[in-house]
mmCIF file of the N, C-alpha and C atoms, coordinates in Angstrom:
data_MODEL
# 
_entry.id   MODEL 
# 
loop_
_atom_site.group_PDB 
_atom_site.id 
_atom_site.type_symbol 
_atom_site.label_atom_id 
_atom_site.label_alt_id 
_atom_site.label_comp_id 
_atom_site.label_asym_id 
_atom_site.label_entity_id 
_atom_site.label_seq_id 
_atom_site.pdbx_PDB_ins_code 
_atom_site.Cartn_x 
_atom_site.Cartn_y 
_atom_site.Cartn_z 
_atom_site.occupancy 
_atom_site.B_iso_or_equiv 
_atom_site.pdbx_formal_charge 
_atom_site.auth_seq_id 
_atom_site.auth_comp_id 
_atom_site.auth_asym_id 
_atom_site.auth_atom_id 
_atom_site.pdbx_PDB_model_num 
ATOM 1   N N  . UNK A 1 1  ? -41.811 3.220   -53.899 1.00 0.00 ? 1  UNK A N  1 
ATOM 2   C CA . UNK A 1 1  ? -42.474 2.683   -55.062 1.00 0.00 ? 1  UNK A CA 1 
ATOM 3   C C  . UNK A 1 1  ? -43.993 2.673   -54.883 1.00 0.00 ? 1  UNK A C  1 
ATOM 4   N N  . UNK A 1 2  ? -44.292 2.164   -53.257 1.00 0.00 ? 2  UNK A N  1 
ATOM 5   C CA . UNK A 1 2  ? -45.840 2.430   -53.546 1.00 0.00 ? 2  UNK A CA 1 
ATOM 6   C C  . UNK A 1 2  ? -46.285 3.794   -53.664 1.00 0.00 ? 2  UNK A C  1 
ATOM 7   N N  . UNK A 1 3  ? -46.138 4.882   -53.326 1.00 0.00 ? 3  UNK A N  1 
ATOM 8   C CA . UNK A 1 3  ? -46.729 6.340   -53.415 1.00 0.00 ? 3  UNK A CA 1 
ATOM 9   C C  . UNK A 1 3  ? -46.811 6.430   -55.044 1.00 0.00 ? 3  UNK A C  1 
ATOM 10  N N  . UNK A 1 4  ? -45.301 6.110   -56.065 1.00 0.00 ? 4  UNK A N  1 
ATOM 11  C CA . UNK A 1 4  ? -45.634 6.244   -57.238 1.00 0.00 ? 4  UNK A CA 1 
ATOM 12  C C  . UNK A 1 4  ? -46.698 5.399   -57.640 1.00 0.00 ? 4  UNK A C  1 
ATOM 13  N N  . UNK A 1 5  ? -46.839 4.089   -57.464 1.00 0.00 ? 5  UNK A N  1 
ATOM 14  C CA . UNK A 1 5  ? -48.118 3.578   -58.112 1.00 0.00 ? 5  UNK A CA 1 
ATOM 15  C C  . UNK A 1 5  ? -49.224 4.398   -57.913 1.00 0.00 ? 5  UNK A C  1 
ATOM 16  N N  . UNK A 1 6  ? -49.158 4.737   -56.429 1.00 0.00 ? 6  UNK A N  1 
ATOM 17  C CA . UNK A 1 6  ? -50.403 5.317   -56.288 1.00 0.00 ? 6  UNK A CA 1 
ATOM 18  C C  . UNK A 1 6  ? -51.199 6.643   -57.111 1.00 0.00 ? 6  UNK A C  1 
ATOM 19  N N  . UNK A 1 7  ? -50.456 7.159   -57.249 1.00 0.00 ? 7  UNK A N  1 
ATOM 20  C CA . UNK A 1 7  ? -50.317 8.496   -58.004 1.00 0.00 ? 7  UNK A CA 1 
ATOM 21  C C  . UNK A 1 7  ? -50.426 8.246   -59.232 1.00 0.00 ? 7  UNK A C  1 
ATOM 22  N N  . UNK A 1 8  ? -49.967 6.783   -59.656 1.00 0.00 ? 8  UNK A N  1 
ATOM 23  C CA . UNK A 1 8  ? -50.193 6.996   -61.689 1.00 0.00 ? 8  UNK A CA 1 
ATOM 24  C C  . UNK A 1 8  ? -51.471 6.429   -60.891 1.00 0.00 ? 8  UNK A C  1 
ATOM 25  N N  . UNK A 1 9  ? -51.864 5.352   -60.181 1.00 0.00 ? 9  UNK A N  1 
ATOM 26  C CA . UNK A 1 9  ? -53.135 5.030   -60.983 1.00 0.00 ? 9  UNK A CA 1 
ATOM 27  C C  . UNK A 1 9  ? -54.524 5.699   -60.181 1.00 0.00 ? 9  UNK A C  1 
ATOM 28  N N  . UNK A 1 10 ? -54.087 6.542   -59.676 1.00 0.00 ? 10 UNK A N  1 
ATOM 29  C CA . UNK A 1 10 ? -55.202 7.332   -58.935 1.00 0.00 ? 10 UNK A CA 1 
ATOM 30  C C  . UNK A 1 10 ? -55.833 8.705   -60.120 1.00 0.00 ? 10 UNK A C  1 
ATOM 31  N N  . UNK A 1 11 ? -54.400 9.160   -60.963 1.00 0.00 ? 11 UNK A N  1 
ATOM 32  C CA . UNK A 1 11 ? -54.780 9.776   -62.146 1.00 0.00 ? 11 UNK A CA 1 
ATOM 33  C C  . UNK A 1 11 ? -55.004 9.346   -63.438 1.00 0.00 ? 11 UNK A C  1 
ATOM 34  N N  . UNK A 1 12 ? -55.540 7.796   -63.309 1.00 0.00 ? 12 UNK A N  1 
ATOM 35  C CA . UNK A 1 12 ? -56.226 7.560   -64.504 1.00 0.00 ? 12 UNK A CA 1 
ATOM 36  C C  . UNK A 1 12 ? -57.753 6.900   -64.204 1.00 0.00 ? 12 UNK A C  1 
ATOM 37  N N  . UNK A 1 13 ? -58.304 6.847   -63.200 1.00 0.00 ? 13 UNK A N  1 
ATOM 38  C CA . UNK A 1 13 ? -59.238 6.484   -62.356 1.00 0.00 ? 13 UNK A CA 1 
ATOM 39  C C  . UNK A 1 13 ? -60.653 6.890   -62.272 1.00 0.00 ? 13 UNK A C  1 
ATOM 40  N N  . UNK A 1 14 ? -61.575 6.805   -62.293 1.00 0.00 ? 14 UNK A N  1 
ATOM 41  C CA . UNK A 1 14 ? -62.313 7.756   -62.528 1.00 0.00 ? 14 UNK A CA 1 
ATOM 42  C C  . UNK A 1 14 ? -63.097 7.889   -60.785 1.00 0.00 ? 14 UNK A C  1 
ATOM 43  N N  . UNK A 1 15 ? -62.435 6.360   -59.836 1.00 0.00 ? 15 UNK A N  1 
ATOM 44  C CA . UNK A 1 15 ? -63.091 7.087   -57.960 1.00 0.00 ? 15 UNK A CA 1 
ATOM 45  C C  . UNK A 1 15 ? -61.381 6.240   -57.669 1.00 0.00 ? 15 UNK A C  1 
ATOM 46  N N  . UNK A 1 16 ? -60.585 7.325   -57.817 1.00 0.00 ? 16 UNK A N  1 
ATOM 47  C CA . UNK A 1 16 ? -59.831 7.886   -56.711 1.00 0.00 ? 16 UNK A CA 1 
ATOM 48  C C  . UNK A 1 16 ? -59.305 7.037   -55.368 1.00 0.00 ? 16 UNK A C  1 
ATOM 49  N N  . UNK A 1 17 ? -60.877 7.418   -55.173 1.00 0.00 ? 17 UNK A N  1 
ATOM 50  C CA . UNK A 1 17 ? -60.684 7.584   -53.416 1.00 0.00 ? 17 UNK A CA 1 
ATOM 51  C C  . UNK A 1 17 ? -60.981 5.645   -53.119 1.00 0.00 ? 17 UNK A C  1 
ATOM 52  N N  . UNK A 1 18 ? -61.061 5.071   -54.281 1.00 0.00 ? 18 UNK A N  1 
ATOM 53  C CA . UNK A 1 18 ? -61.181 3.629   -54.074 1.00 0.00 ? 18 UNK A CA 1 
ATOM 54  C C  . UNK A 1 18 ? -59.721 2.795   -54.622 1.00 0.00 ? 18 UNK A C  1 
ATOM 55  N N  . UNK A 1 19 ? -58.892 4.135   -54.935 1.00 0.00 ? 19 UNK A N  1 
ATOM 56  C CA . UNK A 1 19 ? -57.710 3.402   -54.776 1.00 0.00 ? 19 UNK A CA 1 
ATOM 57  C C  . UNK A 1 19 ? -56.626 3.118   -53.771 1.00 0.00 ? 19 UNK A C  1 
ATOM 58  N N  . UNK A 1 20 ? -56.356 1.360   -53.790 1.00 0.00 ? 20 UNK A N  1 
ATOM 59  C CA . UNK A 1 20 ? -55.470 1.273   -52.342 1.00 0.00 ? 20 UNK A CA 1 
ATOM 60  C C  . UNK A 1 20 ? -54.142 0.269   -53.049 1.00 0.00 ? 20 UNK A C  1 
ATOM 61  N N  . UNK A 1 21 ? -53.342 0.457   -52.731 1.00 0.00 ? 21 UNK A N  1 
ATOM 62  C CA . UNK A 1 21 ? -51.993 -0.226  -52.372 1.00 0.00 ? 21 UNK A CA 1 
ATOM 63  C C  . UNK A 1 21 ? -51.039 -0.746  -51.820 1.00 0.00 ? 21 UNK A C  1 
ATOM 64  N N  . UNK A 1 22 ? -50.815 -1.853  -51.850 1.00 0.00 ? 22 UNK A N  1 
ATOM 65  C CA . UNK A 1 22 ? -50.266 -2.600  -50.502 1.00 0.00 ? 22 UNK A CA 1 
ATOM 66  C C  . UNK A 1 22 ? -48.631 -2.805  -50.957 1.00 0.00 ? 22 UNK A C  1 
ATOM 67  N N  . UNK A 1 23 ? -47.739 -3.400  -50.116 1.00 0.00 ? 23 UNK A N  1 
ATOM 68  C CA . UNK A 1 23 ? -46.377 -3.617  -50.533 1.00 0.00 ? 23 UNK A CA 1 
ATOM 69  C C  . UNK A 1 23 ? -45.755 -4.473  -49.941 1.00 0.00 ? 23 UNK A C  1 
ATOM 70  N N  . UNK A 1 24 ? -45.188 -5.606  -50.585 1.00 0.00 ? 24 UNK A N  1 
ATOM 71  C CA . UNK A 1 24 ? -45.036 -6.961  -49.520 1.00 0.00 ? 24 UNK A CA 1 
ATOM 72  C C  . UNK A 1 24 ? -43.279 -6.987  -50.126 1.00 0.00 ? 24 UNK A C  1 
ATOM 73  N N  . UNK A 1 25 ? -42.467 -6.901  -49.046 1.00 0.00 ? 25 UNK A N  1 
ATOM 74  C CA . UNK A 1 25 ? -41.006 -6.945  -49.061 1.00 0.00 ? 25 UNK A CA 1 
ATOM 75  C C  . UNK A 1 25 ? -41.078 -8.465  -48.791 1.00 0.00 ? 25 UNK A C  1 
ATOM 76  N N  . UNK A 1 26 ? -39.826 -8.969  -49.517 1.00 0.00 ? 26 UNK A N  1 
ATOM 77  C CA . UNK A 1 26 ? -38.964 -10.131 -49.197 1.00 0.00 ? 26 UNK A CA 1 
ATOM 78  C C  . UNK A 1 26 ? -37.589 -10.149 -49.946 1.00 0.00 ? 26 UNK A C  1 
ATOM 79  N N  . UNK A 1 27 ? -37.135 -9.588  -48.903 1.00 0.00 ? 27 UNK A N  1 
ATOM 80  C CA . UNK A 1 27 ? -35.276 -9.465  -49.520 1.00 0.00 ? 27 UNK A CA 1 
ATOM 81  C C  . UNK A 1 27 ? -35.020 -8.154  -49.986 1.00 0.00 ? 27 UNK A C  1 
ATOM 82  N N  . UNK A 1 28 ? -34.920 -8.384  -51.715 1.00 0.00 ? 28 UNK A N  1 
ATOM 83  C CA . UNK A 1 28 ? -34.129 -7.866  -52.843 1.00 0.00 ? 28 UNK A CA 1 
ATOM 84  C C  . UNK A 1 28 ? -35.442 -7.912  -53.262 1.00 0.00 ? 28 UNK A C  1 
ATOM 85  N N  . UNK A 1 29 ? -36.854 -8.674  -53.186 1.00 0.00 ? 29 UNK A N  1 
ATOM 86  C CA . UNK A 1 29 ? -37.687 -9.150  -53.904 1.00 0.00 ? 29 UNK A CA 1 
ATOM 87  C C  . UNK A 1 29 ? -39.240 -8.191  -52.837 1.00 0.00 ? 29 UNK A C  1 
ATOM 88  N N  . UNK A 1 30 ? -39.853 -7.159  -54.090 1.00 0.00 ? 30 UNK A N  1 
ATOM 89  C CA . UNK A 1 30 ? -41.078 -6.140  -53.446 1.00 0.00 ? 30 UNK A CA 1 
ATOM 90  C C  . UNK A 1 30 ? -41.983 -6.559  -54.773 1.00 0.00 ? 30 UNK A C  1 
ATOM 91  N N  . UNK A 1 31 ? -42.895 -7.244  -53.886 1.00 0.00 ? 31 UNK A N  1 
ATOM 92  C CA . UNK A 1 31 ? -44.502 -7.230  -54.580 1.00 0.00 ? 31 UNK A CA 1 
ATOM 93  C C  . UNK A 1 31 ? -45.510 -6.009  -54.359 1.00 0.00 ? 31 UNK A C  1 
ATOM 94  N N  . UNK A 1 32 ? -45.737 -5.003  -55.270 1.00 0.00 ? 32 UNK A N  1 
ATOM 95  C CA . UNK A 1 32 ? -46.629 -3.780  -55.382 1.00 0.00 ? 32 UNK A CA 1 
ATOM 96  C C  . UNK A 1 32 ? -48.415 -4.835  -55.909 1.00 0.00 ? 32 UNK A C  1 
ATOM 97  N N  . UNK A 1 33 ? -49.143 -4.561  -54.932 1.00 0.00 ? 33 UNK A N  1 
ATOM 98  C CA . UNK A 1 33 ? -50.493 -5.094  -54.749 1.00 0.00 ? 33 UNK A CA 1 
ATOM 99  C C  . UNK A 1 33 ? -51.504 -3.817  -55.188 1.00 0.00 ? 33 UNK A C  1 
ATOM 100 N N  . UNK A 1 34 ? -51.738 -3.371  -56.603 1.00 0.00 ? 34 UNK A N  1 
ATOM 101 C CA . UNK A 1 34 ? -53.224 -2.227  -56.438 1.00 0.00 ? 34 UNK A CA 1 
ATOM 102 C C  . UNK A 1 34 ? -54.257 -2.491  -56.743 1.00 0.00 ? 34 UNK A C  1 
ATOM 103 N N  . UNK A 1 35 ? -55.053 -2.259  -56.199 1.00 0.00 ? 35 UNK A N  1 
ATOM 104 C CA . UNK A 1 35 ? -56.884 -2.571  -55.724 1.00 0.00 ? 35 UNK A CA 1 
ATOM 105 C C  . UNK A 1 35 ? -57.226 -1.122  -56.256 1.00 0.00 ? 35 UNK A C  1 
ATOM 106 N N  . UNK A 1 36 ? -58.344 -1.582  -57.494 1.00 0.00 ? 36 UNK A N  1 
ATOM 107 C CA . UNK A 1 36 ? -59.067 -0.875  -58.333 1.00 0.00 ? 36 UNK A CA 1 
ATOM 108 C C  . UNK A 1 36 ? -60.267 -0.586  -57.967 1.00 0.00 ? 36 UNK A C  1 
ATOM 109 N N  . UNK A 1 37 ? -61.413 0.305   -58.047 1.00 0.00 ? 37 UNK A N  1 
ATOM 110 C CA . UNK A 1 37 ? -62.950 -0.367  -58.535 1.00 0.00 ? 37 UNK A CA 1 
ATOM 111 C C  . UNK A 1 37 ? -63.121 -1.224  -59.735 1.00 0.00 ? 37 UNK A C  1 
ATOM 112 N N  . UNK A 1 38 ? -64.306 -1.814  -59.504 1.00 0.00 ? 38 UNK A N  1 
ATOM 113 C CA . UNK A 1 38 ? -64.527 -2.811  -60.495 1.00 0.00 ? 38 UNK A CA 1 
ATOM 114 C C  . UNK A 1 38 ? -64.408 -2.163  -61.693 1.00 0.00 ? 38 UNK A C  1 
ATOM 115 N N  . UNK A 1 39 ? -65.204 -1.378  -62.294 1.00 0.00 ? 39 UNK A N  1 
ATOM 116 C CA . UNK A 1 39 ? -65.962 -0.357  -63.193 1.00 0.00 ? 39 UNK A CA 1 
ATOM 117 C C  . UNK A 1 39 ? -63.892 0.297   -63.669 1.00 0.00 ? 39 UNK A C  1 
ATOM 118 N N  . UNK A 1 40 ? -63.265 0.375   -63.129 1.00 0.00 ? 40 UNK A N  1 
ATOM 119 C CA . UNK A 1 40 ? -61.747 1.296   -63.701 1.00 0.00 ? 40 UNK A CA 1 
ATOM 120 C C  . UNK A 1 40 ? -60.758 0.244   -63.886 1.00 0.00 ? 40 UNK A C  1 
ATOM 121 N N  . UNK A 1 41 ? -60.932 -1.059  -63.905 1.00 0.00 ? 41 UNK A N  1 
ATOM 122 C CA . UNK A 1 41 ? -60.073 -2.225  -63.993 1.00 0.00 ? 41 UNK A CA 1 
ATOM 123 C C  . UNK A 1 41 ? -59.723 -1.897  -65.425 1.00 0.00 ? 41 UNK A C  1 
ATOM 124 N N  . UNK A 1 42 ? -60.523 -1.625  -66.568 1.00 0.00 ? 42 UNK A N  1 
ATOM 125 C CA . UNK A 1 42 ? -60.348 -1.687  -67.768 1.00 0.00 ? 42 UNK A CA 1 
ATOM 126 C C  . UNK A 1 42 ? -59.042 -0.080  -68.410 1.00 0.00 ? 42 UNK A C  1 
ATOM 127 N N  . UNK A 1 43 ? -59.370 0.805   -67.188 1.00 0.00 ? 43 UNK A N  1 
ATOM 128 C CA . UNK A 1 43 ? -58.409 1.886   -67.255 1.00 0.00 ? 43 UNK A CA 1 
ATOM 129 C C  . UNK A 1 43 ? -57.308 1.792   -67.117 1.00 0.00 ? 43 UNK A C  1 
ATOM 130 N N  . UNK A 1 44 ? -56.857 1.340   -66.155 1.00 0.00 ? 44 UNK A N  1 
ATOM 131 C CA . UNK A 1 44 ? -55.579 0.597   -65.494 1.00 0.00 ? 44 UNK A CA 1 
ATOM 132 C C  . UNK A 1 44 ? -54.712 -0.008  -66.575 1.00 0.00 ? 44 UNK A C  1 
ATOM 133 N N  . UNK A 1 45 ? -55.532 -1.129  -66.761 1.00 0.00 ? 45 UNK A N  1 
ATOM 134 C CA . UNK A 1 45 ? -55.100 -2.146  -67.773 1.00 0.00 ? 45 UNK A CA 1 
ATOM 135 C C  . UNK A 1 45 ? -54.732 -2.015  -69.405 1.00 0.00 ? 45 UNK A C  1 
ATOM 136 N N  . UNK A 1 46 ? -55.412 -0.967  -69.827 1.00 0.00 ? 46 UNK A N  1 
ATOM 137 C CA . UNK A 1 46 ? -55.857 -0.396  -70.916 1.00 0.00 ? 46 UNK A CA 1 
ATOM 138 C C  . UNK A 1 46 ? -55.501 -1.668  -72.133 1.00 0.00 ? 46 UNK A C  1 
ATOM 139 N N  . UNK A 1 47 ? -55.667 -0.916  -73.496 1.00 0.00 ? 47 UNK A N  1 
ATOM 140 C CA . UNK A 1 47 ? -56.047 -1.878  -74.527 1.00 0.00 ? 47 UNK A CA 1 
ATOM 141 C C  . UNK A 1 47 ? -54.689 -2.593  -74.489 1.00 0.00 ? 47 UNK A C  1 
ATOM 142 N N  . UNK A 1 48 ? -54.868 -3.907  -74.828 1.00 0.00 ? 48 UNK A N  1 
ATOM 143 C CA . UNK A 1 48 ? -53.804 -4.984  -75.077 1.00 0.00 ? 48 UNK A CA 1 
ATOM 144 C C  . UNK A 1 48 ? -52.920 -4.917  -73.613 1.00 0.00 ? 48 UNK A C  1 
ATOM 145 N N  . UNK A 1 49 ? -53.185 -4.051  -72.917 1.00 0.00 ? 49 UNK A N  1 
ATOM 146 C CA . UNK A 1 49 ? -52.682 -4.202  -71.253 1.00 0.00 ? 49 UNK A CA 1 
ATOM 147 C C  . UNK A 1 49 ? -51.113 -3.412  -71.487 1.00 0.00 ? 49 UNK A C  1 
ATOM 148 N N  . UNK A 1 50 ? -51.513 -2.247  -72.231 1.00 0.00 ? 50 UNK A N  1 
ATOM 149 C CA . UNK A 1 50 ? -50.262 -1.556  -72.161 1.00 0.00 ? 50 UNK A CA 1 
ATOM 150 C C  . UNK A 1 50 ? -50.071 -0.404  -71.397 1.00 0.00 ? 50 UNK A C  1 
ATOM 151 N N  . UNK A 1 51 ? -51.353 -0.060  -70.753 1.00 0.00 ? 51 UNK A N  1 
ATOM 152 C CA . UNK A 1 51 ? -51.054 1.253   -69.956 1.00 0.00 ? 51 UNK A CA 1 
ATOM 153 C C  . UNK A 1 51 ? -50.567 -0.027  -68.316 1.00 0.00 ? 51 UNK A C  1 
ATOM 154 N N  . UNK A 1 52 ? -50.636 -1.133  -68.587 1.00 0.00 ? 52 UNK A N  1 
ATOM 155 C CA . UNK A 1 52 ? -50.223 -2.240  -67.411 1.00 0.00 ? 52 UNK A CA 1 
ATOM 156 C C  . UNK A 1 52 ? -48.968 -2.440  -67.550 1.00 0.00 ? 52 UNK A C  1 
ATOM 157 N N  . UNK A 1 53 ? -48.484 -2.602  -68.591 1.00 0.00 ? 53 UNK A N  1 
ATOM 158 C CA . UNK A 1 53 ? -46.796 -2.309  -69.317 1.00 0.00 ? 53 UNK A CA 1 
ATOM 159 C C  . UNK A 1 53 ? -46.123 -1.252  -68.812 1.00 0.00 ? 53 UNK A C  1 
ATOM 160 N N  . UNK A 1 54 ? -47.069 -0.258  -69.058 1.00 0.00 ? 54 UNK A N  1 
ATOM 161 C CA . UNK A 1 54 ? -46.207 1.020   -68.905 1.00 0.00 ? 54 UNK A CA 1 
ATOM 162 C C  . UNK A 1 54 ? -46.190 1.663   -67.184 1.00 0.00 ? 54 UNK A C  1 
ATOM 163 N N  . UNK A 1 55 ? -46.632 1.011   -66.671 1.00 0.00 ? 55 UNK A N  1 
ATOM 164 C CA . UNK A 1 55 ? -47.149 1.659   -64.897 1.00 0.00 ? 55 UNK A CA 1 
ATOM 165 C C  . UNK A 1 55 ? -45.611 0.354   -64.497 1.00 0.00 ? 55 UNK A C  1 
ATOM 166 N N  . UNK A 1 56 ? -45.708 -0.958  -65.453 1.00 0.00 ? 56 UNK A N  1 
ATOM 167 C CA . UNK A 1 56 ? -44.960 -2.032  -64.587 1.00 0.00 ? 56 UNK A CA 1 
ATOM 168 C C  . UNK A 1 56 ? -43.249 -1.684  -65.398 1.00 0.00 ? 56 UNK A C  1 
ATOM 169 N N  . UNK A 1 57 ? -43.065 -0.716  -65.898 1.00 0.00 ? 57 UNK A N  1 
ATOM 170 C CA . UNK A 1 57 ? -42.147 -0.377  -66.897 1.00 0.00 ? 57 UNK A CA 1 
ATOM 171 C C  . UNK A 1 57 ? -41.467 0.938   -66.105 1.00 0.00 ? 57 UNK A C  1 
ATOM 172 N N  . UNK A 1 58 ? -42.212 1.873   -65.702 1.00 0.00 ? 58 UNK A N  1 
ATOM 173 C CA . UNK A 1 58 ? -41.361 3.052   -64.833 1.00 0.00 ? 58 UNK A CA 1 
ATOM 174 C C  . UNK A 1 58 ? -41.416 2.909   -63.627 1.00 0.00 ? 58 UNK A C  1 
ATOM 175 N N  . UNK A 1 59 ? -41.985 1.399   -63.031 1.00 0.00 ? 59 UNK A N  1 
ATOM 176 C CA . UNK A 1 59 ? -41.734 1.303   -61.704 1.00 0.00 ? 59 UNK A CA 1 
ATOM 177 C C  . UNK A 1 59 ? -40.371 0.578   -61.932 1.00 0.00 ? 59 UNK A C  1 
ATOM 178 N N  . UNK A 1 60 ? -40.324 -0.419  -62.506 1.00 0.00 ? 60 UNK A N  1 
ATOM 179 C CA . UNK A 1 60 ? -38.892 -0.818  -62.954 1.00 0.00 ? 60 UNK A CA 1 
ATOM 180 C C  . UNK A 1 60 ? -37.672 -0.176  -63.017 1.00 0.00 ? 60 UNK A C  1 
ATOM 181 N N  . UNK A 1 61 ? -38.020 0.837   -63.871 1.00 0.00 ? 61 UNK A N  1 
ATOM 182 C CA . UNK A 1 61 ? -36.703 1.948   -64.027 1.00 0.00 ? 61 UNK A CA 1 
ATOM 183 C C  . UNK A 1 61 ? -36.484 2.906   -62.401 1.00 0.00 ? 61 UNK A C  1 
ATOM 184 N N  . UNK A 1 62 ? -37.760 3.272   -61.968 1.00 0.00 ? 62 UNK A N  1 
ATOM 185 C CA . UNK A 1 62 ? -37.455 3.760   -60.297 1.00 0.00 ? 62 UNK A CA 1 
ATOM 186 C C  . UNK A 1 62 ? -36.802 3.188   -59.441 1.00 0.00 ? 62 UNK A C  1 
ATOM 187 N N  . UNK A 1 63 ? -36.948 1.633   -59.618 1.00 0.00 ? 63 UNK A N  1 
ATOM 188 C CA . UNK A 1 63 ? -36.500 0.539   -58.516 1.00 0.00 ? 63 UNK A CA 1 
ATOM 189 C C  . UNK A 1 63 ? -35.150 0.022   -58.587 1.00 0.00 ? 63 UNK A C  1 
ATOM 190 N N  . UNK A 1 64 ? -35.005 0.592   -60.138 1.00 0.00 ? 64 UNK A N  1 
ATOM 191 C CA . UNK A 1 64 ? -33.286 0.178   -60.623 1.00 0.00 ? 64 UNK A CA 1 
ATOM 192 C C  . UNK A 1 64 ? -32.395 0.646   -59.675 1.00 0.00 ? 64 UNK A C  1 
ATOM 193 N N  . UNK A 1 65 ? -32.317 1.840   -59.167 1.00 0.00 ? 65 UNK A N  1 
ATOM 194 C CA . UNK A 1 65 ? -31.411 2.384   -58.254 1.00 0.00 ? 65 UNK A CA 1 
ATOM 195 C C  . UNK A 1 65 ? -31.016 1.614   -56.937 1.00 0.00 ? 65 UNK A C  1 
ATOM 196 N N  . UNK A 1 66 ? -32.124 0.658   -56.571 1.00 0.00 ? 66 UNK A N  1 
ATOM 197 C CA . UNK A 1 66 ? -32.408 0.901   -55.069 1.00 0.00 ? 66 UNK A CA 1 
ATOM 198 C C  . UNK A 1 66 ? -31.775 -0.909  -55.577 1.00 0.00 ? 66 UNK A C  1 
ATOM 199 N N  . UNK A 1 67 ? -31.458 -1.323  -56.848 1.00 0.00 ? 67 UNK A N  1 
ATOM 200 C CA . UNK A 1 67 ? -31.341 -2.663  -56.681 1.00 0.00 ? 67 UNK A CA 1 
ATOM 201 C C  . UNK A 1 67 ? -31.901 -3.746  -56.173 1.00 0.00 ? 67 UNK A C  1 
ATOM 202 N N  . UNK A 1 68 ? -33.420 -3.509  -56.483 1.00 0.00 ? 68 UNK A N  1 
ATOM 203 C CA . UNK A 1 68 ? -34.882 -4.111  -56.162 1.00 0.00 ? 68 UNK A CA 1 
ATOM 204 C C  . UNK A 1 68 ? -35.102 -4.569  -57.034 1.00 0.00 ? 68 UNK A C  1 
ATOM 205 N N  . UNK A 1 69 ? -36.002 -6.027  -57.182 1.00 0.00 ? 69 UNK A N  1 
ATOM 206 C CA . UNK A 1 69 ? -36.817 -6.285  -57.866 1.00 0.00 ? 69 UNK A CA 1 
ATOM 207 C C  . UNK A 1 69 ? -37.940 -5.991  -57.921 1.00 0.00 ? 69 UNK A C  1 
ATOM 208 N N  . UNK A 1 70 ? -39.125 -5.097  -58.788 1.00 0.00 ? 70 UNK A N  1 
ATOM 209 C CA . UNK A 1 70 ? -40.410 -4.987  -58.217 1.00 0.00 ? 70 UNK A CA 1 
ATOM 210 C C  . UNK A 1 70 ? -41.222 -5.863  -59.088 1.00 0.00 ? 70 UNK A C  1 
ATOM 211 N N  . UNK A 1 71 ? -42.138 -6.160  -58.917 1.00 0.00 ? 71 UNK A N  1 
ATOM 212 C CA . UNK A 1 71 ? -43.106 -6.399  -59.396 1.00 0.00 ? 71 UNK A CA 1 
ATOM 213 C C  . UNK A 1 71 ? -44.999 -5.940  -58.781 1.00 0.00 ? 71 UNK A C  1 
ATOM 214 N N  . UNK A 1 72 ? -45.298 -5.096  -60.222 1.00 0.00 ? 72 UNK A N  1 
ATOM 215 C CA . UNK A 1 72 ? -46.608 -4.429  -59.909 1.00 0.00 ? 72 UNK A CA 1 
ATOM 216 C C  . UNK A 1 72 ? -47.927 -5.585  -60.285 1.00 0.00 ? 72 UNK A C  1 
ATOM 217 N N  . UNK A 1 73 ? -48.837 -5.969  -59.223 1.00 0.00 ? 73 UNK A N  1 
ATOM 218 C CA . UNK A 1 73 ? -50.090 -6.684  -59.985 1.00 0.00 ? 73 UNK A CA 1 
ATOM 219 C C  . UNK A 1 73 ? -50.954 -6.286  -59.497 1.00 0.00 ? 73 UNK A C  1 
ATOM 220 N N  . UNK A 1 74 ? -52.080 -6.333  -60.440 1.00 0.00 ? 74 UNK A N  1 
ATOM 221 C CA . UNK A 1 74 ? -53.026 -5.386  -60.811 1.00 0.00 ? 74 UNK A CA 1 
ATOM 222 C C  . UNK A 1 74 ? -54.726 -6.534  -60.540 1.00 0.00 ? 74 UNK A C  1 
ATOM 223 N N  . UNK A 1 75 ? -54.663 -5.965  -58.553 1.00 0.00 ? 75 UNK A N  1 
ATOM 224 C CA . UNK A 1 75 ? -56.065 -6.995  -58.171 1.00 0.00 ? 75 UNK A CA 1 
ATOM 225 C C  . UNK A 1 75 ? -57.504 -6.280  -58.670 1.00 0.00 ? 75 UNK A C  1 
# 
């Protein structure tokens, strides 16, 4: 799950190379941690926070298999 975050939000980004992602297991239960630049927070997030919907929406459907809970937040 983290490589996919990484990958959507490295291609909507405009520095890349300032994106990082962390991944904190407990159980059944995975917290996805991504660290933006300041200046691309608003990309990420997009209007009404639906491109944040949609990154926390096909990580969901990926994680279904594995019978995970994920949850993506957006530092």
């Amino acid at each position: 799950m983290k490589e996919l975050v990484e990958v959507i939000a490295k291609a909507l980004v405009e520095h890349p190379d300032e994106v990082t992602v962390s991944e904190k297991e407990d159980g059944k239960h995975v917290v996805i941690e991504l660290h933006v630049a300041e200046s691309d927070m608003g990309k990420v997030i997009g209007k009404q926070g639906r491109i944040a919907k949609a990154i926390r929406s096909v990580v969901k459907a990926a994680s279904s298999k594995d019978n995970k809970r994920v949850d993506v937040e957006i530092i």
